[in-house]
mmCIF file as Biopython writes it, N, C-alpha, C and O atoms, coordinates in Angstrom:
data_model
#
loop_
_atom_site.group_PDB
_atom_site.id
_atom_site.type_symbol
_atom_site.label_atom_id
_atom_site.label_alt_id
_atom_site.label_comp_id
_atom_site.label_asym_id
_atom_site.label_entity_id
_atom_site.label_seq_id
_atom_site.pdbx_PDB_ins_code
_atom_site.Cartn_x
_atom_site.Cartn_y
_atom_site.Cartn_z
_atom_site.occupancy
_atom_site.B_iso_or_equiv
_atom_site.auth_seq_id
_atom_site.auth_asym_id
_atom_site.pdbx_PDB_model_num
ATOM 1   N N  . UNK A ? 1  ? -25.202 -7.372  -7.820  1.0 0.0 1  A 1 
ATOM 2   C CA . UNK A ? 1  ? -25.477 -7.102  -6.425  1.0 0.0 1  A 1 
ATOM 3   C C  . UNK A ? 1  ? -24.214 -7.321  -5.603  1.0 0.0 1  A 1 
ATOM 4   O O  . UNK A ? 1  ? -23.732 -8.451  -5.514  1.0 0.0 1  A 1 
ATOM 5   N N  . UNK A ? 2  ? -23.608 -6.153  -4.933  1.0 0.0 2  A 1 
ATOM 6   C CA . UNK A ? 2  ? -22.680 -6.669  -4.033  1.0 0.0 2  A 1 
ATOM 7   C C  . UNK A ? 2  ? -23.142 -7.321  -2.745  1.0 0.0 2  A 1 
ATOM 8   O O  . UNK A ? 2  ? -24.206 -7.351  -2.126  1.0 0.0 2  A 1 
ATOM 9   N N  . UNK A ? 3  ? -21.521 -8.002  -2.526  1.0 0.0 3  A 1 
ATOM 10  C CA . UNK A ? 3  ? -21.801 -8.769  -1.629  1.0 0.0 3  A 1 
ATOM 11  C C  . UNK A ? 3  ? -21.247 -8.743  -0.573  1.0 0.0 3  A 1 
ATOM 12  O O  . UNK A ? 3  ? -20.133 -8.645  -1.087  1.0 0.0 3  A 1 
ATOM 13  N N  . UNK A ? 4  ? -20.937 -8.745  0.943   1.0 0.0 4  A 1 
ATOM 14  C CA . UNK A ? 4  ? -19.486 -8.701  1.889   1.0 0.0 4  A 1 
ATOM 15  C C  . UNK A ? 4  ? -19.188 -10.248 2.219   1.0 0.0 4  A 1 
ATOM 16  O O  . UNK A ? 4  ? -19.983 -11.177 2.364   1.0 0.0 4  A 1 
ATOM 17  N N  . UNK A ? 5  ? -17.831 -10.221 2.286   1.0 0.0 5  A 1 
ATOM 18  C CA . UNK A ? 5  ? -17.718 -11.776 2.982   1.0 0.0 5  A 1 
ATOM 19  C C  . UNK A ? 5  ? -16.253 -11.772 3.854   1.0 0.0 5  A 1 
ATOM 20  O O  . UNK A ? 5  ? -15.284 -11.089 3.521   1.0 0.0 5  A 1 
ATOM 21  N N  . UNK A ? 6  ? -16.284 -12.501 4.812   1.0 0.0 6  A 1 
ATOM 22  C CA . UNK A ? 6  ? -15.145 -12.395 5.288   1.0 0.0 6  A 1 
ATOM 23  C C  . UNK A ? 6  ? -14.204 -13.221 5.610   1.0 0.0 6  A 1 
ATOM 24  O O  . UNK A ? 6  ? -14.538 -14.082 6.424   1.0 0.0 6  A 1 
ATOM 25  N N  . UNK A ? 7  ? -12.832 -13.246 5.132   1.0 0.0 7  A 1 
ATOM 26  C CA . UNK A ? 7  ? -11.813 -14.419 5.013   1.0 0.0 7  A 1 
ATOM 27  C C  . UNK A ? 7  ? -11.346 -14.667 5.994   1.0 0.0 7  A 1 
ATOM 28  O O  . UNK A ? 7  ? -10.240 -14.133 5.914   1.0 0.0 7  A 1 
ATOM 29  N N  . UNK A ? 8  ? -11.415 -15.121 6.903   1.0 0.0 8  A 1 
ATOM 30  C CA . UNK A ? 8  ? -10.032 -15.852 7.858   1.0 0.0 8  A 1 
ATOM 31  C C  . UNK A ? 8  ? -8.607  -16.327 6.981   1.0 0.0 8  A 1 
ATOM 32  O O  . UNK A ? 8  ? -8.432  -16.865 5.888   1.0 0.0 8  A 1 
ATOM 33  N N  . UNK A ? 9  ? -7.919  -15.949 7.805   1.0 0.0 9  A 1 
ATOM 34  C CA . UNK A ? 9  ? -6.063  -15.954 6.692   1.0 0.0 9  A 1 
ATOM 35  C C  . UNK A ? 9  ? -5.411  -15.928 7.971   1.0 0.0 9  A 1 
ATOM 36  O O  . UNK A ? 9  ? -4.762  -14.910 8.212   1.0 0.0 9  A 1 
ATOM 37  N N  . UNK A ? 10 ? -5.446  -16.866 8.874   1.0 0.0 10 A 1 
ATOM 38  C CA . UNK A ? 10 ? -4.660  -17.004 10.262  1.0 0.0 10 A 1 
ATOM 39  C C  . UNK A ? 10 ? -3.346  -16.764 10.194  1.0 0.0 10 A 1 
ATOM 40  O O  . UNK A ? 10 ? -2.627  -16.673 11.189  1.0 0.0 10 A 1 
ATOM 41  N N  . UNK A ? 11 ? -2.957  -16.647 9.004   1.0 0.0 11 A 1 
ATOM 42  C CA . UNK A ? 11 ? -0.893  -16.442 8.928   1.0 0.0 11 A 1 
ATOM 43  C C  . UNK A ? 11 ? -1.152  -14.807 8.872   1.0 0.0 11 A 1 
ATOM 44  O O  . UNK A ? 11 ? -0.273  -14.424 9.644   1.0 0.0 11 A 1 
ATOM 45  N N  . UNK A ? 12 ? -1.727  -13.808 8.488   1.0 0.0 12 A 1 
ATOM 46  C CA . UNK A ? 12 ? -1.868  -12.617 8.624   1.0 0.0 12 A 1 
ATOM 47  C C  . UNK A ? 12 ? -0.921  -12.151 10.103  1.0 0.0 12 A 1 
ATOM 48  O O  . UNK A ? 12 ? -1.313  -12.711 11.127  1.0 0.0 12 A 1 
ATOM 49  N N  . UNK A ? 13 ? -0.074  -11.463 10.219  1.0 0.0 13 A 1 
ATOM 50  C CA . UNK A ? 13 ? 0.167   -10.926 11.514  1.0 0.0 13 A 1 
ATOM 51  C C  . UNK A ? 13 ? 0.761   -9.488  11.128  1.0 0.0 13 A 1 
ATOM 52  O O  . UNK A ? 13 ? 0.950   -8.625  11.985  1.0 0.0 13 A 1 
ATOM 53  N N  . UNK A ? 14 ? 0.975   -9.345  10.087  1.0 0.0 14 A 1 
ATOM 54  C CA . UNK A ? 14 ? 1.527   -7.776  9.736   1.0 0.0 14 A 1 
ATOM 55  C C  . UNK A ? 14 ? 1.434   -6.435  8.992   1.0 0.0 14 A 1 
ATOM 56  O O  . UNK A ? 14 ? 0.580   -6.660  8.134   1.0 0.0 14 A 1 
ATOM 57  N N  . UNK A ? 15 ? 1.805   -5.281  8.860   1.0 0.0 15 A 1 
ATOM 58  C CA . UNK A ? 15 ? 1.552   -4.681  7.982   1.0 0.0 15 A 1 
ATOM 59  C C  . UNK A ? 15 ? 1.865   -5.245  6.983   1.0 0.0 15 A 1 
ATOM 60  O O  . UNK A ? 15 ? 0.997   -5.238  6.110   1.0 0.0 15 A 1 
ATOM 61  N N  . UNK A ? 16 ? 3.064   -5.898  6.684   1.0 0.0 16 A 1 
ATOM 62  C CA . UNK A ? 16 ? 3.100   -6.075  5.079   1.0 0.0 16 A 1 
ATOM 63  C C  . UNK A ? 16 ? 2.358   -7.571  4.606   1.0 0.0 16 A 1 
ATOM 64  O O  . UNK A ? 16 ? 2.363   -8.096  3.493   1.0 0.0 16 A 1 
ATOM 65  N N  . UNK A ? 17 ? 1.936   -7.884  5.456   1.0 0.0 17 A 1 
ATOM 66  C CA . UNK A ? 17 ? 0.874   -9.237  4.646   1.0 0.0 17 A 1 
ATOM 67  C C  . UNK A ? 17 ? -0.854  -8.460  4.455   1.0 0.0 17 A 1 
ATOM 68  O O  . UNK A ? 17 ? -1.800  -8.964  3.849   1.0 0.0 17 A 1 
ATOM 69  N N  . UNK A ? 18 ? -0.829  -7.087  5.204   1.0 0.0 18 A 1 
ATOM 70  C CA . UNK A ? 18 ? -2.168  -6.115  4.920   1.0 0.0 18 A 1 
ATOM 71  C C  . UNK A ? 18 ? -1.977  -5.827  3.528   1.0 0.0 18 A 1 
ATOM 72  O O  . UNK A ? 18 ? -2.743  -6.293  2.685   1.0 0.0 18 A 1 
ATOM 73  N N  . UNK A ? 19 ? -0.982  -5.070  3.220   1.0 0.0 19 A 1 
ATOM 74  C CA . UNK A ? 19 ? -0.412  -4.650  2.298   1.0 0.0 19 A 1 
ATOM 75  C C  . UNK A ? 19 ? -0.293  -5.822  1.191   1.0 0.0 19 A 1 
ATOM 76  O O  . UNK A ? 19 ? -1.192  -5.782  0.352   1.0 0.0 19 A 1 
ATOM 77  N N  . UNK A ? 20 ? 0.137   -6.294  1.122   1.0 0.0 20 A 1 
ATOM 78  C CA . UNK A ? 20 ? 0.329   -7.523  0.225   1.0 0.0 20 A 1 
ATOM 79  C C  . UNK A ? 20 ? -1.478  -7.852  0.113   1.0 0.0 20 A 1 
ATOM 80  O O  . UNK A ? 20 ? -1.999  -7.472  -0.935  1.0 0.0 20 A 1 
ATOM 81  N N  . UNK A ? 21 ? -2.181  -8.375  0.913   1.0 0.0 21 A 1 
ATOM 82  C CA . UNK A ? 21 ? -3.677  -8.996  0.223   1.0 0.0 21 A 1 
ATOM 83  C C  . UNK A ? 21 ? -4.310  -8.265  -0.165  1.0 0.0 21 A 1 
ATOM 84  O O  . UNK A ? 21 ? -5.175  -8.486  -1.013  1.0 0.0 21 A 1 
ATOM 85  N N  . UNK A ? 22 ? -3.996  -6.879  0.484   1.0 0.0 22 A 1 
ATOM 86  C CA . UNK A ? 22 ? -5.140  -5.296  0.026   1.0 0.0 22 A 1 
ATOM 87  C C  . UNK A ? 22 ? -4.913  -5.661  -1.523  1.0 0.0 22 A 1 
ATOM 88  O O  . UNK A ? 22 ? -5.665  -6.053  -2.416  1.0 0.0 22 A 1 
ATOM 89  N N  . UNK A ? 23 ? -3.473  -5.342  -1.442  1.0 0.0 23 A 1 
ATOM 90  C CA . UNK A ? 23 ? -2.695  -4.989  -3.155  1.0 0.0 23 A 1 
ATOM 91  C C  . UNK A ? 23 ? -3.308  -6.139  -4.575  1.0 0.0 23 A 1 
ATOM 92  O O  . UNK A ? 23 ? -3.767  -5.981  -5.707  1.0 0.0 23 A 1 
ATOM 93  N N  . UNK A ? 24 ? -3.008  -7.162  -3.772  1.0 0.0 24 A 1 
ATOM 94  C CA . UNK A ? 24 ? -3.623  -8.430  -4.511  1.0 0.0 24 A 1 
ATOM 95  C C  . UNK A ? 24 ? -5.001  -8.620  -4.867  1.0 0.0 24 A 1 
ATOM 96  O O  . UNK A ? 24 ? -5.175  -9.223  -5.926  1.0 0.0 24 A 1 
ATOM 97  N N  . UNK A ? 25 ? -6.254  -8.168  -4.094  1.0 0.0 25 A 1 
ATOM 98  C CA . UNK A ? 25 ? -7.719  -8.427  -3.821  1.0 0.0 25 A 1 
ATOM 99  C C  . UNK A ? 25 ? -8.029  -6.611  -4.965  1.0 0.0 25 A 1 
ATOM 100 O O  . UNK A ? 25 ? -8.389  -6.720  -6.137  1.0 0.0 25 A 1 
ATOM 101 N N  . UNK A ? 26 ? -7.911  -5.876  -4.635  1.0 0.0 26 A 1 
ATOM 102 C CA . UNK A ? 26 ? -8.501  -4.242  -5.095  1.0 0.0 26 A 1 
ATOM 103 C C  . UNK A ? 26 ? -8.471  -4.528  -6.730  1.0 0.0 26 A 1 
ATOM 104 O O  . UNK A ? 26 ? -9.516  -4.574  -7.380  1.0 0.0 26 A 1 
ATOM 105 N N  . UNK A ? 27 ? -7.328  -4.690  -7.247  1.0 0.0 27 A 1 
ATOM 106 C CA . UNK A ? 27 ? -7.349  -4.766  -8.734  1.0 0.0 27 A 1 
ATOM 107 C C  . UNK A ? 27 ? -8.182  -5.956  -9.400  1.0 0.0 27 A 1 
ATOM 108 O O  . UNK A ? 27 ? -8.438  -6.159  -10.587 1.0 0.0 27 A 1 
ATOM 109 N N  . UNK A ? 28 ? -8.453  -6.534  -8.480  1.0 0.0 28 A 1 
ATOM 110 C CA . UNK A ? 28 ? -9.477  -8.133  -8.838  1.0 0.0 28 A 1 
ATOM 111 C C  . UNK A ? 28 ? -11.058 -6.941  -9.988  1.0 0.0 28 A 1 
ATOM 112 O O  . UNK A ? 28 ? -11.379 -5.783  -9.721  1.0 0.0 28 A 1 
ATOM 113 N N  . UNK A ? 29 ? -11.469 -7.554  -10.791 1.0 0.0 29 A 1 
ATOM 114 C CA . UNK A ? 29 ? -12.391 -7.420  -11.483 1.0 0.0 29 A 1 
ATOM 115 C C  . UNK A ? 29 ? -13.647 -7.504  -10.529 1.0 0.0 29 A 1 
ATOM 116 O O  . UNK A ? 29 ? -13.533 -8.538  -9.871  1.0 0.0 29 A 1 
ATOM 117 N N  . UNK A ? 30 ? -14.947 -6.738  -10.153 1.0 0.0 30 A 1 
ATOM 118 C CA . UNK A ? 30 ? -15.551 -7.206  -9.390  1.0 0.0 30 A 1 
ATOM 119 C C  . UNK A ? 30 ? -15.516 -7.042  -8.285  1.0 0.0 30 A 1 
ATOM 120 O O  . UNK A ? 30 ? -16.578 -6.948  -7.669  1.0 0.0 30 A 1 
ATOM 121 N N  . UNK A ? 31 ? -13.965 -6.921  -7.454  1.0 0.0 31 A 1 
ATOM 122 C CA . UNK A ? 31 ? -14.096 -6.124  -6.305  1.0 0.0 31 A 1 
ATOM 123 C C  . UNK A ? 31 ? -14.524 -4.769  -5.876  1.0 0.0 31 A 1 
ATOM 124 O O  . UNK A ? 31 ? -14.529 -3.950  -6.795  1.0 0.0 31 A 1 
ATOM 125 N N  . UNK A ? 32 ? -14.857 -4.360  -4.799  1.0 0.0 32 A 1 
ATOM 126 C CA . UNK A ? 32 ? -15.234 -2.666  -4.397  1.0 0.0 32 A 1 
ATOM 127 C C  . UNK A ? 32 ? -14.394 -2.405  -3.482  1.0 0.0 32 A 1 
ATOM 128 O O  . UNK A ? 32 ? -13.727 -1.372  -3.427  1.0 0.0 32 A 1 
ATOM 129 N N  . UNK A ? 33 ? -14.357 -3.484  -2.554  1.0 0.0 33 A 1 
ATOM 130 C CA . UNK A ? 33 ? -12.800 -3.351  -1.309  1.0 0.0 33 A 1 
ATOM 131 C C  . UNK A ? 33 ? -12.551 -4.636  -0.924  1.0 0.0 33 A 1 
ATOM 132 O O  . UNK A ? 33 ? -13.222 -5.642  -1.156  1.0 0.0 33 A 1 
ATOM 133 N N  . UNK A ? 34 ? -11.424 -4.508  -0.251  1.0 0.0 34 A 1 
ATOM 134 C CA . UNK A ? 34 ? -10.747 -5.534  0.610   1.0 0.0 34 A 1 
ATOM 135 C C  . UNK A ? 34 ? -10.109 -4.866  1.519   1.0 0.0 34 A 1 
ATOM 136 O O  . UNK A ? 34 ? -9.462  -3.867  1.205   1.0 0.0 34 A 1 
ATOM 137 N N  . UNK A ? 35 ? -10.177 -5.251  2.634   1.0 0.0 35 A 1 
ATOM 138 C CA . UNK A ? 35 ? -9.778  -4.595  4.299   1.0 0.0 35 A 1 
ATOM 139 C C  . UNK A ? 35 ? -9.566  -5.999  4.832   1.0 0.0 35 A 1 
ATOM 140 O O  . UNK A ? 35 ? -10.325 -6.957  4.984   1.0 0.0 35 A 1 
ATOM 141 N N  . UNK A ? 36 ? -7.903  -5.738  5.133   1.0 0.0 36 A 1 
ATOM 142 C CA . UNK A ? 36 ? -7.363  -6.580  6.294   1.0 0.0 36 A 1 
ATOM 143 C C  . UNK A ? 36 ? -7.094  -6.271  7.390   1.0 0.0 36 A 1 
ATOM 144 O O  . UNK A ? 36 ? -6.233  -5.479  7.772   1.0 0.0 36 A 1 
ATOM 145 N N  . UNK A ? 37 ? -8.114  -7.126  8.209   1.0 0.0 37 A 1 
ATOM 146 C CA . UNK A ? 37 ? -7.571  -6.823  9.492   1.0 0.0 37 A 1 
ATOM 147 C C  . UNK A ? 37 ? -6.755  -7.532  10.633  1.0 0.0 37 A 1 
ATOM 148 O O  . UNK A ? 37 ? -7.147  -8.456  11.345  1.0 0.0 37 A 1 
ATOM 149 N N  . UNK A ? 38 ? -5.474  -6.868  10.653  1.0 0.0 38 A 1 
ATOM 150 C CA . UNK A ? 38 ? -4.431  -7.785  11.315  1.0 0.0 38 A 1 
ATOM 151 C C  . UNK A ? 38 ? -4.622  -8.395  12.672  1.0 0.0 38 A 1 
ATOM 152 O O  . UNK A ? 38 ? -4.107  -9.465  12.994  1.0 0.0 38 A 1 
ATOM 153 N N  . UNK A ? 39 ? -5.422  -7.633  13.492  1.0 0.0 39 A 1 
ATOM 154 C CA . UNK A ? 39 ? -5.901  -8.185  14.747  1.0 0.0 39 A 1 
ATOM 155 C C  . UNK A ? 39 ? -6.893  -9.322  14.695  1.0 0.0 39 A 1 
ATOM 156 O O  . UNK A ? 39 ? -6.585  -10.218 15.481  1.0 0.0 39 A 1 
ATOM 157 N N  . UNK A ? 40 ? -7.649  -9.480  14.218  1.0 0.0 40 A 1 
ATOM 158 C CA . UNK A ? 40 ? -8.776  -10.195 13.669  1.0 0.0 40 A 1 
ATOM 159 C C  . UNK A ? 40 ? -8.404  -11.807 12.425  1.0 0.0 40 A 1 
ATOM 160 O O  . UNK A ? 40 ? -9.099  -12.770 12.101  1.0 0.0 40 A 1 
ATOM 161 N N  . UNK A ? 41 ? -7.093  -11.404 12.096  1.0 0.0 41 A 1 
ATOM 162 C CA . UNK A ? 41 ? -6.348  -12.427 11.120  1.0 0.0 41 A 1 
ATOM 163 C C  . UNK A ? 41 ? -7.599  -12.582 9.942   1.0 0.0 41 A 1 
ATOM 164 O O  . UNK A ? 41 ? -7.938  -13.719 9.614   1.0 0.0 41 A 1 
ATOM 165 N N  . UNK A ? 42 ? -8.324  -11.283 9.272   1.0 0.0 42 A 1 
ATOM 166 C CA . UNK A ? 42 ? -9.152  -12.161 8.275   1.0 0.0 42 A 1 
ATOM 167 C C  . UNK A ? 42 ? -9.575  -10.810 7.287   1.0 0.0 42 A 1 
ATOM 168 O O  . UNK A ? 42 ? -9.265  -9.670  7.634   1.0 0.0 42 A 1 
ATOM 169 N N  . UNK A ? 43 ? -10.265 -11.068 6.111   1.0 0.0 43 A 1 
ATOM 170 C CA . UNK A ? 43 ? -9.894  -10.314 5.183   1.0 0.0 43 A 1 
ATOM 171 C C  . UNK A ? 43 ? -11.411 -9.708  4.909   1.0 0.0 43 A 1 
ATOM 172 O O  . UNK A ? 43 ? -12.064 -10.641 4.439   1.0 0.0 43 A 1 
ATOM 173 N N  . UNK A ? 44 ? -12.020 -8.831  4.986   1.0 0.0 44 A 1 
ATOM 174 C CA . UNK A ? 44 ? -13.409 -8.463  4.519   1.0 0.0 44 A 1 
ATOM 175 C C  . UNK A ? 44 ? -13.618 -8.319  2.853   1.0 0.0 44 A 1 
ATOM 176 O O  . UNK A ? 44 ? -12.684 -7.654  2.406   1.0 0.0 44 A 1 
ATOM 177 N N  . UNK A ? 45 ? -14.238 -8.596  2.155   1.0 0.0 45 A 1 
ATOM 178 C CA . UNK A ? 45 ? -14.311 -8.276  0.476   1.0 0.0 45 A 1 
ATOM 179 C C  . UNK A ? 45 ? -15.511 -8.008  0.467   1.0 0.0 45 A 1 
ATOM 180 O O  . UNK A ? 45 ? -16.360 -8.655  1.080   1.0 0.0 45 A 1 
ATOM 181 N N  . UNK A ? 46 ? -15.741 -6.956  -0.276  1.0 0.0 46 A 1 
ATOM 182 C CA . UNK A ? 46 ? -17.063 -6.591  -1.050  1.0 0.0 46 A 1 
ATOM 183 C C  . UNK A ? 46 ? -16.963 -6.482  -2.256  1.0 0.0 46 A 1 
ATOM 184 O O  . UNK A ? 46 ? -16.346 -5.568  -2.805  1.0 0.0 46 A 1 
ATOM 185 N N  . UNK A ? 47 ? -17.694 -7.615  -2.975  1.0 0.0 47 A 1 
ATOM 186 C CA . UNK A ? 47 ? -17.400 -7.934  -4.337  1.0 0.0 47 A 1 
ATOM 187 C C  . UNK A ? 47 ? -19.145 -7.750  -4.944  1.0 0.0 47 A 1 
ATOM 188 O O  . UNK A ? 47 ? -20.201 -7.386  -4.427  1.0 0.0 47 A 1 
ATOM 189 N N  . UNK A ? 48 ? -18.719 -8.229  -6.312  1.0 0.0 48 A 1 
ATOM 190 C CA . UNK A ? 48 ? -20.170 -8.329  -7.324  1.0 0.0 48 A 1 
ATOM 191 C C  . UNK A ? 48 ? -19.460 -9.731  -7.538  1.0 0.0 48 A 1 
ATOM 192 O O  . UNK A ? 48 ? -18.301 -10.053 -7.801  1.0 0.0 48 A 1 
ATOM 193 N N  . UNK A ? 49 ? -20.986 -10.640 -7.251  1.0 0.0 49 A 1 
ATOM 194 C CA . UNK A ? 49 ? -21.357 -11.812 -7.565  1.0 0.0 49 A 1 
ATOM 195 C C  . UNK A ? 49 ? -20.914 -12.023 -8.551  1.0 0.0 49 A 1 
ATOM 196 O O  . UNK A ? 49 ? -19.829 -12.571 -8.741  1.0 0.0 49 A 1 
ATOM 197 N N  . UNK A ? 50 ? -21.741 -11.590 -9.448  1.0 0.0 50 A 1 
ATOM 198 C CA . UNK A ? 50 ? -21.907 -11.538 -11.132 1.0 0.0 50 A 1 
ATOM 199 C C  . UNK A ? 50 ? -20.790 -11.454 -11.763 1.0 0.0 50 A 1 
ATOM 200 O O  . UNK A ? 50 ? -20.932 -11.880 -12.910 1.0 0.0 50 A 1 
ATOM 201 N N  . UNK A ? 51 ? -19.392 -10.983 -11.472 1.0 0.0 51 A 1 
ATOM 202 C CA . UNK A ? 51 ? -18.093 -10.982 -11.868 1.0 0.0 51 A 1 
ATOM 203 C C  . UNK A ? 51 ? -17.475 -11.661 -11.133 1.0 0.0 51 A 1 
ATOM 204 O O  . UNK A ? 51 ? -16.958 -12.496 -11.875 1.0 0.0 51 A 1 
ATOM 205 N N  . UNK A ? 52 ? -17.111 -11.908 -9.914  1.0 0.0 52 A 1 
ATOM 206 C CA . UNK A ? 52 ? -16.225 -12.686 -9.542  1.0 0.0 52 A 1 
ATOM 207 C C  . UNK A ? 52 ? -16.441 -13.875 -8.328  1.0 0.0 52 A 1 
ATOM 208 O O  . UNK A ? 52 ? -17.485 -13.836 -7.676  1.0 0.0 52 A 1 
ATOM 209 N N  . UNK A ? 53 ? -15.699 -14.644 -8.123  1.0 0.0 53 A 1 
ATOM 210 C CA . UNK A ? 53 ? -16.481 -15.460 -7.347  1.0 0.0 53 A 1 
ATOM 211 C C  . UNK A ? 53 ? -15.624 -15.447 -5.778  1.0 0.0 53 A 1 
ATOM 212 O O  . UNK A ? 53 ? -14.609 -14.750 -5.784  1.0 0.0 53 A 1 
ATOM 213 N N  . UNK A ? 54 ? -15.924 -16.089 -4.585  1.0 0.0 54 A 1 
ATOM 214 C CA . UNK A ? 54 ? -15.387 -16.531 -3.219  1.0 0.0 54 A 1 
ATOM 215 C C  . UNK A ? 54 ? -14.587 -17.320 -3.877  1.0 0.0 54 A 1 
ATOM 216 O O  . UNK A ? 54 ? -13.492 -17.295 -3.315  1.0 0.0 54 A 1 
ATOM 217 N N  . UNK A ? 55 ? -14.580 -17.813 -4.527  1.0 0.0 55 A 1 
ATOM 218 C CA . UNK A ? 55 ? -13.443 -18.839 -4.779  1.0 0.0 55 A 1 
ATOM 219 C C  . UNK A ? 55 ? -12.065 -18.412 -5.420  1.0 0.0 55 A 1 
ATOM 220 O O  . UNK A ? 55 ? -10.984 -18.846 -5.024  1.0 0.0 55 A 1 
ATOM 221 N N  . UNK A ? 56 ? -12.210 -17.597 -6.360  1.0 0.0 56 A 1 
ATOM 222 C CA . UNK A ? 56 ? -11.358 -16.586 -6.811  1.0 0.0 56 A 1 
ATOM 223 C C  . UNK A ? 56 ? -10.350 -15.538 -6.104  1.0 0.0 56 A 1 
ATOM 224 O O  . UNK A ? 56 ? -9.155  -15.299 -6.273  1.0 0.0 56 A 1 
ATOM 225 N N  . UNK A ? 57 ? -11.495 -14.929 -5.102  1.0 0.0 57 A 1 
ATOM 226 C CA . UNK A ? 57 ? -10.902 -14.065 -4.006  1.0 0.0 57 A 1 
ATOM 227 C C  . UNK A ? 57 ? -9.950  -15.284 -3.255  1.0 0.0 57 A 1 
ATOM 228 O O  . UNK A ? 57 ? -8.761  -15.106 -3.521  1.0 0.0 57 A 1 
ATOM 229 N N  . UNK A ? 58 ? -10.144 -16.235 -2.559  1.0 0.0 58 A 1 
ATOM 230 C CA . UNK A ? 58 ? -9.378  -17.458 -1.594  1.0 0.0 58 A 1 
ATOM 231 C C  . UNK A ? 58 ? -8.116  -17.746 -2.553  1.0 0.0 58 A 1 
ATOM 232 O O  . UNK A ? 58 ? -7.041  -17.422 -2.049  1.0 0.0 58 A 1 
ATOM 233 N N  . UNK A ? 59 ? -8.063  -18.267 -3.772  1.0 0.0 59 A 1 
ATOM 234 C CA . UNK A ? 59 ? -7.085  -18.596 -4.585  1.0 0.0 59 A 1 
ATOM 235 C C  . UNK A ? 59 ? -6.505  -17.135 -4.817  1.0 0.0 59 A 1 
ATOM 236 O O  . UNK A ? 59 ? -5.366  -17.249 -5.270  1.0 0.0 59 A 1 
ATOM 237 N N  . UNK A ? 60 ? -6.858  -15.857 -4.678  1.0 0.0 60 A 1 
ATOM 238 C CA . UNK A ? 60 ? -5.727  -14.807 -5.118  1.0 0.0 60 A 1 
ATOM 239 C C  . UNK A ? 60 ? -5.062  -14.515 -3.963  1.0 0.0 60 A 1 
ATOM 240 O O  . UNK A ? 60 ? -3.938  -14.013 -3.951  1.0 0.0 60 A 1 
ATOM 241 N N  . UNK A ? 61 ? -5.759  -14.832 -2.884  1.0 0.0 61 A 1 
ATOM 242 C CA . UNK A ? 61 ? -5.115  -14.646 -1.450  1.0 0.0 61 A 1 
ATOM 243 C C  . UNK A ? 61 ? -3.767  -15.519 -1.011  1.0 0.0 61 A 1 
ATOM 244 O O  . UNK A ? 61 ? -2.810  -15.081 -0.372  1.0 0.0 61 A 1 
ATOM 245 N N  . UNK A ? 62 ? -3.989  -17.214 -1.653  1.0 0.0 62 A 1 
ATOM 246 C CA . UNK A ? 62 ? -3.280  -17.959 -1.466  1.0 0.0 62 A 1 
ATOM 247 C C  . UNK A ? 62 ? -1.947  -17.749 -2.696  1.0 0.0 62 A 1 
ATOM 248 O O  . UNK A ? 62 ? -0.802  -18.146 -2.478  1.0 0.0 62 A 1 
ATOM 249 N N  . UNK A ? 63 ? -2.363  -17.067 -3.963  1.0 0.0 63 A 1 
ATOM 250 C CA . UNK A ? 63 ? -1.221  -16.878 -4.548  1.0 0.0 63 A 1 
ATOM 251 C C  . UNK A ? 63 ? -0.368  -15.695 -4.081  1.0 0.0 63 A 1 
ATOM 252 O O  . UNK A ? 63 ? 0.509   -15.224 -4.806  1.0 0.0 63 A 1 
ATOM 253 N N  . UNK A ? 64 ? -0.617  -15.261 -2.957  1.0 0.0 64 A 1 
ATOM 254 C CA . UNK A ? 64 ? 0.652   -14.053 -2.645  1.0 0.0 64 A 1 
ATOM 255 C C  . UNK A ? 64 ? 1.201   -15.062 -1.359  1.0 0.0 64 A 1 
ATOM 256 O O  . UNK A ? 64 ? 2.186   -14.655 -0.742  1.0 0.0 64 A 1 
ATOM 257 N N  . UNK A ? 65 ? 0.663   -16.198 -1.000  1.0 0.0 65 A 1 
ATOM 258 C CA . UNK A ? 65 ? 1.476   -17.000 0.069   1.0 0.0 65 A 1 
ATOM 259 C C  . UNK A ? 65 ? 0.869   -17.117 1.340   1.0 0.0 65 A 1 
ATOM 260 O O  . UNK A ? 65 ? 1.446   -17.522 2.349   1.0 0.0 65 A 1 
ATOM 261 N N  . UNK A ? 66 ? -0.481  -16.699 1.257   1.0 0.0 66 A 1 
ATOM 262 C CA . UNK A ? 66 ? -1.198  -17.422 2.807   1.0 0.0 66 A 1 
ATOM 263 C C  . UNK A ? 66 ? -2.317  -18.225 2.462   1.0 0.0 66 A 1 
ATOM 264 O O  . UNK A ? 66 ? -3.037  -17.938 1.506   1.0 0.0 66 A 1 
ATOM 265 N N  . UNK A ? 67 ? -2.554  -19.491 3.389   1.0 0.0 67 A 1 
ATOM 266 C CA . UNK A ? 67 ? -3.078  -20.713 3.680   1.0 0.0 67 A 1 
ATOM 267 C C  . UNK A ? 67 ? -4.329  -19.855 4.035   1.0 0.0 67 A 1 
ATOM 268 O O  . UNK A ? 67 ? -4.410  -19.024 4.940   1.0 0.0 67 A 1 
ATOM 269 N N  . UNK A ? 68 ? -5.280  -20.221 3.146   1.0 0.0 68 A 1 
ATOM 270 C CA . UNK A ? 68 ? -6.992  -20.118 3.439   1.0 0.0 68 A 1 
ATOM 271 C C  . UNK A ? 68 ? -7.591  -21.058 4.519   1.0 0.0 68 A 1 
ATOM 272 O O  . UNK A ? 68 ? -6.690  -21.883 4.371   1.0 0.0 68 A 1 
ATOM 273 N N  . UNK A ? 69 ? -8.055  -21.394 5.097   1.0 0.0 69 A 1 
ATOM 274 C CA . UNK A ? 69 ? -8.649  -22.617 5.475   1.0 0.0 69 A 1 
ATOM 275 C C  . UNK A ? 69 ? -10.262 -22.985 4.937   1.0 0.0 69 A 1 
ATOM 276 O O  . UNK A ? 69 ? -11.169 -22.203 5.222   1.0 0.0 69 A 1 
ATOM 277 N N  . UNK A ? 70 ? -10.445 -23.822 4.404   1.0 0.0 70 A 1 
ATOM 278 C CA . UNK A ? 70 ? -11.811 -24.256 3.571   1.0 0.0 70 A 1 
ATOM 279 C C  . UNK A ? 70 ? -12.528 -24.564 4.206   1.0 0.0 70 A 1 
ATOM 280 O O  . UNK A ? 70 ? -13.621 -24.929 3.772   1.0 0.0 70 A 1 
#
């Protein structure tokens, strides 16, 4: 069952940090999308439960270099 959820990533301010989490989040197993939106500083995902988790998505976000807040 998919799911939507949406990240806050307050260091977001540019095209290339869009670019960078799109790039990082799409190839994830389990994802369907990821949309950043730079005005908004936060990341939408529509994932399957059943493959991947919120926690997964937050840690792939933080390995390209932005601070999640928990």
């Amino acid at each position: 069952m998919a799911t939507t959820d949406t990240i806050s990533v307050p260091e977001i301010h540019c095209g290339h940090c869009k670019a960078s989490i799109e790039g990082a989040l799409q190839p994830v197993a389990g994802v369907t999308s990821a949309e950043v939106d730079v005005e908004s500083t936060s990341v939408t995902v529509t994932y399957d439960e059943s493959v991947v988790t919120r926690d997964t998505l937050v840690s792939t976000i933080e390995e390209q270099g932005y601070e999640v807040p928990r």
